[in-house]
N, C-alpha and C positions, 0 to 999 in steps of 0.2 A: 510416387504412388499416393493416392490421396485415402484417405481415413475411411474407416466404416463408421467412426466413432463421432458421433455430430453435437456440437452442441445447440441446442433448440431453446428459445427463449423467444413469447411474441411474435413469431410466425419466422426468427431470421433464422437460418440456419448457416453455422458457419462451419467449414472442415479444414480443420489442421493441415498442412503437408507434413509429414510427419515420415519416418519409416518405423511404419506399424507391424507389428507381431502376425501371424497368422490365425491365430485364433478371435475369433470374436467375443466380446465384452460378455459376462453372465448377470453382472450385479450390476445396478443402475445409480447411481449417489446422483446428489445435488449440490453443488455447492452454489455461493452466493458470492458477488464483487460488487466495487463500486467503479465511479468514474477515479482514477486516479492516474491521468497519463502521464510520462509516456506506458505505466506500466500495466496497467488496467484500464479498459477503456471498450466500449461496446461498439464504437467505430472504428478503432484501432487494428491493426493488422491482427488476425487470431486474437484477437483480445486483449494484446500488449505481451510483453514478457511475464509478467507473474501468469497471467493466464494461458498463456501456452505451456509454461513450466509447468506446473498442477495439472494441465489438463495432461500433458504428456509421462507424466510420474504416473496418474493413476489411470490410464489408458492402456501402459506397458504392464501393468500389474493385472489387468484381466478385466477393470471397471468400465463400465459404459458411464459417461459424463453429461449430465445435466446443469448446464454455466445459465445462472441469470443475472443482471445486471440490476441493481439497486441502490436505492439512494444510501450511505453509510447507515445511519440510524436503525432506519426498517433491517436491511442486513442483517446486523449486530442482532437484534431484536429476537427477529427469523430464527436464527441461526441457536440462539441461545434457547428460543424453547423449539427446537428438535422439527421445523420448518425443512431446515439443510441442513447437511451431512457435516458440511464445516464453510467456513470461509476465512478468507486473504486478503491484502496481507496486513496485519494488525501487528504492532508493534507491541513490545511486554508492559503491562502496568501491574499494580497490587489489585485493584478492581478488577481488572479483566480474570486476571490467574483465579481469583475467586470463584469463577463459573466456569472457565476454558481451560482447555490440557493445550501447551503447543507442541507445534512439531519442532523439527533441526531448524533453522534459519535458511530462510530462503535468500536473503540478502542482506547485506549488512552497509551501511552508507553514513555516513555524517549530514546532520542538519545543520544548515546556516540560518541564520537571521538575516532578511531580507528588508530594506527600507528606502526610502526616496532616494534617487541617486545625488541629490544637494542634503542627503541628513549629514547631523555632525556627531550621532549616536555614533560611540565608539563600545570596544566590548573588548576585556581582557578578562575581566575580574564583575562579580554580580554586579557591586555597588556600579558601575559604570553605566548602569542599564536604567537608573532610577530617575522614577517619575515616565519613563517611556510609558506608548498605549499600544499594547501587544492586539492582536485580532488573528484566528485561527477557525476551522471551519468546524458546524456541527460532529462531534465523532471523532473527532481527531486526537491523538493524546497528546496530553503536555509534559512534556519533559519533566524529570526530576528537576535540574537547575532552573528551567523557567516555574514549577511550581514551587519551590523554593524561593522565587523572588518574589511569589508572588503573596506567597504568602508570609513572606518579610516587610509583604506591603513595598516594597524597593519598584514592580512594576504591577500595573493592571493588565489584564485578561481579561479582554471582552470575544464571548463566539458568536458565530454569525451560521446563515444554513448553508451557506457554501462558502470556501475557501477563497475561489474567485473574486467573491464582494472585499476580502480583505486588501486585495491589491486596489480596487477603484476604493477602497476609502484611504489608503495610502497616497494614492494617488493625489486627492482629495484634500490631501492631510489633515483628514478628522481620525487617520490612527498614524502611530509612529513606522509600527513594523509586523511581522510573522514571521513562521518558521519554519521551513521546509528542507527536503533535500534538494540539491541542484536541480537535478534533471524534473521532478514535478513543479518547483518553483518557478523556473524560466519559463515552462510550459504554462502554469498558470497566470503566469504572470503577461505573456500575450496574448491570451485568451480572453482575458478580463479586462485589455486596453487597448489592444493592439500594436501598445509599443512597449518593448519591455525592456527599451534601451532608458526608460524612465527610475528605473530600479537598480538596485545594486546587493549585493552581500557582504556583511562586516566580514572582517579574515580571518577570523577567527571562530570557528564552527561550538554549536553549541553544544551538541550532544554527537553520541556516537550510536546511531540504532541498529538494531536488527530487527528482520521482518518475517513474519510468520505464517501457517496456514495453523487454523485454531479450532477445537472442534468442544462441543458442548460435555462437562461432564454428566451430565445426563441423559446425551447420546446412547442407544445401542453399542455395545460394542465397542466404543470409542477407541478402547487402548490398542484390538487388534487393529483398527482402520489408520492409527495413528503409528504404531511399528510399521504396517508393509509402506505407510506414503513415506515413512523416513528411509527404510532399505531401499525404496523405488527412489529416491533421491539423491541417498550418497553412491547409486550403480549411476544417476546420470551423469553426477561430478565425476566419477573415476573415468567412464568412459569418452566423456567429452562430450557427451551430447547439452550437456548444462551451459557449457563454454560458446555451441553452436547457436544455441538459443538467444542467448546475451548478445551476440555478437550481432543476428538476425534483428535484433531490434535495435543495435546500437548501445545497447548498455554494456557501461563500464564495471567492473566488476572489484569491488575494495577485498575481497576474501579469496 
């Protein structure tokens, strides 16, 4: 059965498949994403997995859904002064918790280090990483351990406006490496070359993330909008419909 509930952004309109509730939506939110596939993505099947998840949590809770697609920056921005309702999926920092409330975790994954598939950058321990030339995209967070070497001076951080460029200047080898989860890493990483048989991942993963839907403390209401999206998420985990979702876009699921 296909949705009454559409998302509308620049003239597209896309409808979830979904098994929808009988009542139609009363309240209208908006939230905001970026390109980040496979999981978010404005060409992407329904929007990728984070964006069917979200839209489908607060669809079942009685919301009408306004999804727009944005460059991360503007998003964040948006979002924080009271533009949208909330946006996803953003990892935890001390900055961010300063202006944002999160929700439960919408996913939880490991970031590896990605670098030329002839590097001899090895990684077990910080000091291993020194002198490397890290490159990550506008918006992105850096890890505790990667900001930790970084500012042990052990490696540099340079950011660029898209993540993409960091793989062609790897390529390039005017940077050593970045840092990603798998599944957006290999993705970017053919996007931006078209061969991604060029790259590789040290074995040893750098951090351990979880990922979020985030909403402004200065939002309206914030905390009720942020209680029902969390009970509207732990009913999709129990019932399986969380499991259906992951599964429909291929994601593997570490939680």
């Amino acid at each position: 059965m296909m949705c009454q509930g559409w998302l509308r952004r620049l003239g597209i309109f896309l409808c979830l498949v979904l098994y929808c509730g009988t009542a139609r939506p009363e309240i209208e939110i908006r939230l905001v994403t970026g390109e980040f596939p496979p999981f978010t993505g404005e060409n992407l099947p329904n929007g990728g997995f984070f964006t069917e998840l979200v839209s489908t949590v607060f669809y079942e809770l009685g919301y009408a859904i306004d999804i727009s697609f944005a460059p991360w920056k503007r998003g964040y921005q948006d979002t924080l002064e009271g533009k949208y309702s909330a946006t996803f999926p953003y990892s935890y920092s001390q900055e961010r918790a300063r202006h944002f409330k999160y929700s439960e975790p919408l996913r939880i994954n490991t970031v590896h280090i990605f670098v030329h598939r002839d590097s001899l950058l090895r990684y077990q321990e910080l000091k291993d990483l020194h002198g490397a030339r890290f490159c990550t995209g506008l918006g992105y967070n850096i890890f505790p351990p990667l900001r930790e070497a970084r500012d042990m001076k052990i490696i540099s951080i340079t950011t660029v406006p898209k993540i993409e460029n960091c793989f062609r200047m790897i390529a390039n080898r005017r940077m050593d490496a970045t840092f990603l989860n798998s599944e957006v890493g290999w993705e970017e990483a053919f996007r931006a070359t078209g061969d991604a048989d060029q790259f590789k991942t040290l074995e040893k993963p750098i951090y351990v993330v979880r990922e979020y839907l985030i909403l402004s403390k200065e939002y309206p209401e914030s905390e009720m909008l942020l209680n029902n999206f969390n009970t509207g998420l732990n009913r999709l985990i129990e019932n399986g419909r969380y499991q259906e979702i992951a599964d429909h876009h291929g994601v593997k699921l570490e939680h």
